[in-house]
C-alpha positions, 0 to 999 in steps of 0.5 A: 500500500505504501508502494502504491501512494508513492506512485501517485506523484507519477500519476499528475500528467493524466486526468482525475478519470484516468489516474483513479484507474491507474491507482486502482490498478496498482493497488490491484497488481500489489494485492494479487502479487502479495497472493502470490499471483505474479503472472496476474501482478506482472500483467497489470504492471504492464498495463500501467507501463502501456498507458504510463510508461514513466511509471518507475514503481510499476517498472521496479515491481514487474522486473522484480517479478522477472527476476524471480522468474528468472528472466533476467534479460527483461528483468534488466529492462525494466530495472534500468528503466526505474533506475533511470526513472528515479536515480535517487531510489536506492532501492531500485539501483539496488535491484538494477546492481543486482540484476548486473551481477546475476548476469555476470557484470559485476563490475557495472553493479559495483560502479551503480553502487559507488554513484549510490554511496554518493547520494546515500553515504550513511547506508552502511549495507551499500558498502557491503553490497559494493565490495561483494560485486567489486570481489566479484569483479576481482577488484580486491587487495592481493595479500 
C-alpha cells in the first residue's frame, strides 16, 4: 500500500478519470502479487507501463517479478528503466546492481553502487553490497 501512494506523484500528467484507474490498478497488481499471483501482478504492471510508461514503481515491481522468474534479460529492462526513472531510489539501483551481477557484470553493479554511496553515504549495507560485486569483479587487495 505504501508502494502504491508513492506512485501517485507519477500519476499528475493524466486526468482525475484516468489516474483513479491507474491507482486502482496498482493497488490491484500489489494485492494479487502479495497472493502470490505474479503472472496476474506482472500483467497489470504492464498495463500501467502501456498507458504510463514513466511509471518507475510499476517498472521496479514487474522486473522484480522477472527476476524471480528468472528472466533476467527483461528483468534488466525494466530495472534500468526505474533506475533511470528515479536515480535517487536506492532501492531500485539496488535491484538494477543486482540484476548486473546475476548476469555476470559485476563490475557495472559495483560502479551503480559507488554513484549510490554518493547520494546515500550513511547506508552502511551499500558498502557491503559494493565490495561483494567489486570481489566479484576481482577488484580486491592481493595479500
Amino acid at each position: 500500500i505504501v508502494a502504491c501512494m508513492l506512485c501517485v506523484h507519477a500519476l499528475s500528467a493524466q486526468t482525475a478519470d484516468e489516474r483513479l484507474g491507474l491507482e486502482a490498478k496498482v493497488i490491484e497488481a500489489g494485492k494479487q502479487k502479495m497472493l502470490g499471483n505474479a503472472d496476474k501482478a506482472g500483467t497489470i504492471y504492464l498495463q500501467i507501463l502501456d498507458k504510463q510508461p514513466g511509471n518507475t514503481l510499476a517498472a521496479y515491481e514487474l522486473s522484480r517479478i522477472l527476476l524471480e522468474k528468472g528472466d533476467l534479460t527483461e528483468a534488466l529492462k525494466y530495472a534500468g528503466q526505474a533506475a533511470k526513472g528515479d536515480v535517487n531510489n536506492i532501492w531500485y539501483q539496488s535491484l538494477l546492481a543486482r540484476i548486473l551481477s546475476e548476469m555476470g557484470r559485476p563490475q557495472e553493479a559495483a560502479n551503480i553502487i559507488a554513484q549510490s554511496l554518493k547520494i546515500f553515504p550513511r547506508e552502511k549495507n551499500l558498502y557491503l553490497d559494493c565490495a561483494g560485486y567489486q570481489e566479484r569483479a576481482g577488484q580486491y587487495p592481493q595479500p
